[in-house]
MMTF fields as JSON, N, C-alpha, C and O atoms, coordinates in Angstrom:
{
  "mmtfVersion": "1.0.0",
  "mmtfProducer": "UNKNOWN",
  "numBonds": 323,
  "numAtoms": 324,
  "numGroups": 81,
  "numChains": 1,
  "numModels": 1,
  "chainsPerModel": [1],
  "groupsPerChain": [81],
  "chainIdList": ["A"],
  "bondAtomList": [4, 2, 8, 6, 12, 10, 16, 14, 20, 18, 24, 22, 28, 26, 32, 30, 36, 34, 40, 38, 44, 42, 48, 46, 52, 50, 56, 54, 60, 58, 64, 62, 68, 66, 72, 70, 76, 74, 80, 78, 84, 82, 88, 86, 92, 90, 96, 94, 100, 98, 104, 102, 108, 106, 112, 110, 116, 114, 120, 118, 124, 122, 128, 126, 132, 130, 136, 134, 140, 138, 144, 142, 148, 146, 152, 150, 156, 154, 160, 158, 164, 162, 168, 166, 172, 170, 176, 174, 180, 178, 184, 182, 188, 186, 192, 190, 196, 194, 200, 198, 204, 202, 208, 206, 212, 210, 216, 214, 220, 218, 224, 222, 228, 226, 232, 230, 236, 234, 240, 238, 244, 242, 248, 246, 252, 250, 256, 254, 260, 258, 264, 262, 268, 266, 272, 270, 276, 274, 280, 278, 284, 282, 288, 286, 292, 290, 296, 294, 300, 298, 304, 302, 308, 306, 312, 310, 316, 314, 320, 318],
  "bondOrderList": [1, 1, 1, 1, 1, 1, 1, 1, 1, 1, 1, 1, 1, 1, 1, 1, 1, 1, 1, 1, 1, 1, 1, 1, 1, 1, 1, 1, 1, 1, 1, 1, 1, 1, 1, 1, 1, 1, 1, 1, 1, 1, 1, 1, 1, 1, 1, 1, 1, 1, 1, 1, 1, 1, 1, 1, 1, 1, 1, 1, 1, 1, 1, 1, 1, 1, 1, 1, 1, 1, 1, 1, 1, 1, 1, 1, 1, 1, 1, 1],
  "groupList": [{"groupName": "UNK", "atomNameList": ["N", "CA", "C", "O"], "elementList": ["N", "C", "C", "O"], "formalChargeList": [0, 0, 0, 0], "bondAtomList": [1, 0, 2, 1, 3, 2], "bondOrderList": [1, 1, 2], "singleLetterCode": "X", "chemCompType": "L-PEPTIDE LINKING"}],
  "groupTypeList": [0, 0, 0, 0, 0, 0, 0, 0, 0, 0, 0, 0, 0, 0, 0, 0, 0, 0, 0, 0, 0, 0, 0, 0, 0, 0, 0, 0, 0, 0, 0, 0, 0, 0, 0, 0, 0, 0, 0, 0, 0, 0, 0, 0, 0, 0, 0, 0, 0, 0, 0, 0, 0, 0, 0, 0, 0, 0, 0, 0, 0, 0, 0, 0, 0, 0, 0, 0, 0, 0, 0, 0, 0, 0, 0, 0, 0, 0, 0, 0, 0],
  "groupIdList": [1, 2, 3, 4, 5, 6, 7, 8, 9, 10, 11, 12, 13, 14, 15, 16, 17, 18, 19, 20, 21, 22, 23, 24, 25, 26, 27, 28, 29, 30, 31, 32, 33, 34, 35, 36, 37, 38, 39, 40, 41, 42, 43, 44, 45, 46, 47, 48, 49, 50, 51, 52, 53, 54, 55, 56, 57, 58, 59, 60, 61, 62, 63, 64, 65, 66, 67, 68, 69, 70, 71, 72, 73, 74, 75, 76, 77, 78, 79, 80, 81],
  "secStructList": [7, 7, 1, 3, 3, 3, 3, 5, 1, 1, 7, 7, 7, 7, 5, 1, 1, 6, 6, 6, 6, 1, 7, 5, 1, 7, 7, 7, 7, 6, 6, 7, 3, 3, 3, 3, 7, 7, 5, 7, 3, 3, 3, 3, 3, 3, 3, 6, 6, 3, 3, 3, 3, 3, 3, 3, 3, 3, 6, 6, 6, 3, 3, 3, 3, 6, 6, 1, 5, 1, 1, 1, 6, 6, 6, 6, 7, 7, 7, 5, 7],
  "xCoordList": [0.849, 0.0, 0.875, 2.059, 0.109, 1.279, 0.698, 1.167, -0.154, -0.761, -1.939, -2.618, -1.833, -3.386, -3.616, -3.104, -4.161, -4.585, -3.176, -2.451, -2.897, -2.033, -2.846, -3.894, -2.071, -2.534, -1.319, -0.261, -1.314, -0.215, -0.673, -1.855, 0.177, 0.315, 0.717, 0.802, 0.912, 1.91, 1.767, 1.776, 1.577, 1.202, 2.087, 3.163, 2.045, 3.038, 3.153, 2.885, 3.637, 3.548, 3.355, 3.793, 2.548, 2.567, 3.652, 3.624, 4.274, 5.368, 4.809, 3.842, 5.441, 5.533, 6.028, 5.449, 7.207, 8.466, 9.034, 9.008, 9.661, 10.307, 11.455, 12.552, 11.295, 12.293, 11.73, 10.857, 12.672, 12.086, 12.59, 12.403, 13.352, 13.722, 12.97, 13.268, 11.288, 10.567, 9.433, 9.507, 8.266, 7.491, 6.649, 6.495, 6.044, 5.119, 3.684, 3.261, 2.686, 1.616, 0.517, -0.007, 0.456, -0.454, 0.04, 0.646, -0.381, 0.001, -1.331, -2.378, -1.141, -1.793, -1.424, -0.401, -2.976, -2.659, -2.661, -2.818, -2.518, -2.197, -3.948, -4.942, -3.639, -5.238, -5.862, -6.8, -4.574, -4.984, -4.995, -3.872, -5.908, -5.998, -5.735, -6.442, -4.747, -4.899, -4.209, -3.758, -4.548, -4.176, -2.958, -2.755, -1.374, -0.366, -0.054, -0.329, 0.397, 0.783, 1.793, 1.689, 2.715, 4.06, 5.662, 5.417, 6.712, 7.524, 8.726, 8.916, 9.389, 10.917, 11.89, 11.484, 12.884, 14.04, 13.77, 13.245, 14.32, 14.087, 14.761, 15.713, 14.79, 15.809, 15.62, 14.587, 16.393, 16.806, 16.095, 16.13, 15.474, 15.063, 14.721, 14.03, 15.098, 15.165, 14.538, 15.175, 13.002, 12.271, 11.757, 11.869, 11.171, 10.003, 10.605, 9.877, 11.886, 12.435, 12.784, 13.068, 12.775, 12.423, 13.386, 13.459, 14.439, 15.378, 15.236, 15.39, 14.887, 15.451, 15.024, 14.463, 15.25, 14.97, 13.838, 13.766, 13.037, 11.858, 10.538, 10.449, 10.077, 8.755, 7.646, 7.821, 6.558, 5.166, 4.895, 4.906, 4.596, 3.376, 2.14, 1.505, 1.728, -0.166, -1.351, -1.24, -2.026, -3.138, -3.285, -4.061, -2.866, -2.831, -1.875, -1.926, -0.726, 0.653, 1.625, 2.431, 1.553, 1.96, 3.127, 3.067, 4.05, 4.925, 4.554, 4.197, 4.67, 4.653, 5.768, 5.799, 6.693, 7.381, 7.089, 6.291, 7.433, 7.04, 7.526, 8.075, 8.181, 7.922, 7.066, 7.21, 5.948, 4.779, 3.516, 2.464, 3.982, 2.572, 2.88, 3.797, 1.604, 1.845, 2.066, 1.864, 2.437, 3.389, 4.776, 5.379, 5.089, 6.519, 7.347, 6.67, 8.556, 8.582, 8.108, 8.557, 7.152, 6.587, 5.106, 4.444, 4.589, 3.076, 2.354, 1.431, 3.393, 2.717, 2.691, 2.33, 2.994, 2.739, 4.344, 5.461, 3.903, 5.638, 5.812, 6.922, 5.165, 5.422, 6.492, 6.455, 7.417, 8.564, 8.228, 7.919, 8.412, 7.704, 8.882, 8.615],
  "yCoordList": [-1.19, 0.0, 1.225, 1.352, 1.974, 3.676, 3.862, 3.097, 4.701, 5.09, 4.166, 3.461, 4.575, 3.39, 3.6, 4.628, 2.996, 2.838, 2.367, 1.614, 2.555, 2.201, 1.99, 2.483, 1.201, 0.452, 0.649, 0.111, 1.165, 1.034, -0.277, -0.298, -1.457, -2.274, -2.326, -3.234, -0.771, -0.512, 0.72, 1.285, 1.419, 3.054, 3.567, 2.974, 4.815, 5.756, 7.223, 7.866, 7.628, 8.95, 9.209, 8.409, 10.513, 10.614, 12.701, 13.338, 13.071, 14.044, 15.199, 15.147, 16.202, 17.126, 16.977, 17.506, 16.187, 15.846, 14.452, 14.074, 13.453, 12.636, 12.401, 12.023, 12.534, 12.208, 12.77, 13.626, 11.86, 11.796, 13.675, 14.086, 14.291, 15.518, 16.556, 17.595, 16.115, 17.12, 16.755, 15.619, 17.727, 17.868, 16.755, 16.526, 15.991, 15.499, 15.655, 16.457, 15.417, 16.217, 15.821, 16.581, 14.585, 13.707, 12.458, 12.075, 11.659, 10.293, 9.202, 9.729, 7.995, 7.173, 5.243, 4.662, 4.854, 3.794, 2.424, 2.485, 1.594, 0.425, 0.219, 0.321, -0.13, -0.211, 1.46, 1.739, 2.265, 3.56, 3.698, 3.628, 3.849, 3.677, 5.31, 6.307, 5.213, 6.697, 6.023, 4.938, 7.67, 7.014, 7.196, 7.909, 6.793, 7.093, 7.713, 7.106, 8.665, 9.427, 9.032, 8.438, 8.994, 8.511, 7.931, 7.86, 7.686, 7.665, 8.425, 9.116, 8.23, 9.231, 8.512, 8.082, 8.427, 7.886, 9.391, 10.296, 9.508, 10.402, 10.019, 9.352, 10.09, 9.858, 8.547, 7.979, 8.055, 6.589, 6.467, 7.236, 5.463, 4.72, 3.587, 2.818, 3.231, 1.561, 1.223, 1.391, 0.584, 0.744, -0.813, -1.441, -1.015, -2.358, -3.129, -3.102, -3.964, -4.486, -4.433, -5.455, -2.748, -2.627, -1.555, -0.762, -1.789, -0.355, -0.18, -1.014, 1.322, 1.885, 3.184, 3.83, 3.678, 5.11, 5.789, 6.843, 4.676, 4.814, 5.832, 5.561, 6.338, 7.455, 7.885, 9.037, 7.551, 7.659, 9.005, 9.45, 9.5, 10.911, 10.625, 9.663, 11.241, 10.915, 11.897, 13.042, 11.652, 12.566, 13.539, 14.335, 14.032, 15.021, 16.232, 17.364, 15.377, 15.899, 15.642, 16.537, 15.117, 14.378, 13.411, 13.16, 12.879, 11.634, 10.793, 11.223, 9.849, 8.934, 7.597, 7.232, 6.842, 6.395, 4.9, 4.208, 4.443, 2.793, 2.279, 1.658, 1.6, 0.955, 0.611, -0.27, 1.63, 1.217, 0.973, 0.841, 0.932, 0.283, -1.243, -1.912, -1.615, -3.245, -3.445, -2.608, -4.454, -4.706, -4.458, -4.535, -4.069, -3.961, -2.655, -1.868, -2.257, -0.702, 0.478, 1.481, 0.617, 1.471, 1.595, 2.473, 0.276, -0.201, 0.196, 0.965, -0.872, -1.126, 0.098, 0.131, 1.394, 2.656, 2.24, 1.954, 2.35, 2.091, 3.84, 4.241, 4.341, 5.801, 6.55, 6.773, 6.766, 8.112, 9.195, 9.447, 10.016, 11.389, 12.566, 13.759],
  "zCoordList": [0.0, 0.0, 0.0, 0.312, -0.371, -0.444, 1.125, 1.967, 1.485, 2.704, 2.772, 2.026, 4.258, 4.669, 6.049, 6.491, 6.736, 7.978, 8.86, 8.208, 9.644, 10.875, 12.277, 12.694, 12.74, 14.208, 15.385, 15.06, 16.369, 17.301, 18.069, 18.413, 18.402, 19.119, 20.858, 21.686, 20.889, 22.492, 22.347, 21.253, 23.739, 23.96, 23.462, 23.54, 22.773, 22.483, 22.726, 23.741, 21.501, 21.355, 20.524, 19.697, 19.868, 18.605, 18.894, 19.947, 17.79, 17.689, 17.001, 16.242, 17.293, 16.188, 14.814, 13.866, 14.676, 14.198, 14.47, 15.642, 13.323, 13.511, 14.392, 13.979, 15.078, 16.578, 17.617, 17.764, 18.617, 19.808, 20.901, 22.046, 19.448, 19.725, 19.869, 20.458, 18.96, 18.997, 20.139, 20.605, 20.686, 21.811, 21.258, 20.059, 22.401, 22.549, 22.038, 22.871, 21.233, 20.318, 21.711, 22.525, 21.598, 22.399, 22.131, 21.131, 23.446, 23.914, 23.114, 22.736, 22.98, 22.18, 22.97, 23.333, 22.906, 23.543, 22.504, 21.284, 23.035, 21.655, 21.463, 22.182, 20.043, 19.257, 18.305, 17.557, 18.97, 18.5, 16.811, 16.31, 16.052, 14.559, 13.536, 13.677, 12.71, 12.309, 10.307, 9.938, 9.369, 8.548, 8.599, 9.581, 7.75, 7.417, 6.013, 4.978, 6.02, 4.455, 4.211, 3.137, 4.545, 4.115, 5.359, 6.563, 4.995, 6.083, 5.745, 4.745, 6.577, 6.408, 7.404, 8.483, 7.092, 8.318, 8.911, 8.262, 10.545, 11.597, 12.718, 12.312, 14.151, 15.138, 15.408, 15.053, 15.928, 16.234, 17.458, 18.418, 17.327, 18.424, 18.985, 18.317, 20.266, 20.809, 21.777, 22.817, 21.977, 22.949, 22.369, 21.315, 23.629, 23.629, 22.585, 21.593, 22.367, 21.794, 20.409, 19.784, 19.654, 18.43, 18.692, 19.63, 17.166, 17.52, 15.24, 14.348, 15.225, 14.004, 13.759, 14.645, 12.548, 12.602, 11.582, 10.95, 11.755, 10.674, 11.481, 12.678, 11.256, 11.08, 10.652, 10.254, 10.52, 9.609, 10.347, 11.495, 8.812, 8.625, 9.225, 8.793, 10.072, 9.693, 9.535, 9.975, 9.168, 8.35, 9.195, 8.667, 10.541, 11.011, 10.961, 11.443, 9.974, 9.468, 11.371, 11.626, 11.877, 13.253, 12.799, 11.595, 13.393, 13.223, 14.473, 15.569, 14.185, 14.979, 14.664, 13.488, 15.668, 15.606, 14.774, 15.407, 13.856, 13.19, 13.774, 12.864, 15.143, 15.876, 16.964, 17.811, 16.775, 17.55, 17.241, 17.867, 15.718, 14.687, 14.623, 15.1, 13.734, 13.785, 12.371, 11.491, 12.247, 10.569, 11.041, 12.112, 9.591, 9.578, 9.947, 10.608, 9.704, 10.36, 9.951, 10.505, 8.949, 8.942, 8.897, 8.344, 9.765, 9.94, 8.353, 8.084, 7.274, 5.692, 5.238, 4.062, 5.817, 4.682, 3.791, 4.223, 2.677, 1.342, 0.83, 0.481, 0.834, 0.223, 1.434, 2.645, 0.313, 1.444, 0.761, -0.404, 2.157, 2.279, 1.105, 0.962]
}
């Protein structure tokens, strides 16, 4: 799929910005559903047994980290931003 639906599996965060450099937007619990526009490599990160530096857009123009979607690291969105 280019964009699509995303699922977080484990609470997160969703960002201003791809890394964990930018503020906090709002917090998100697993099951939280949003669409994804695209991804971008962004800051590195290693949590809940998942380390890389992948990033989904989402329709709110928000990042949120692809290691806390379900799928692969960029919870199935294939389009880079």
């Amino acid at each position: 799929m280019l964009g699509g639906v995303v699922t977080t599996w484990i609470n997160g965060n969703v960002r201003y910005g791809p890394s964990t450099d930018y503020a906090i937007n709002y917090p998100v619990s697993a099951g939280f559903t949003s669409y994804g526009l695209c991804w971008k490599t962004g800051g590195w990160v290693n949590a809940n047994g998942v380390a890389h530096d992948k990033w989904v857009k989402l329709s709110d123009n928000e990042w949120i980290w692809g290691g806390l979607l379900n799928g692969d690291e960029t919870g199935g969105v294939s389009n880079y931003c």
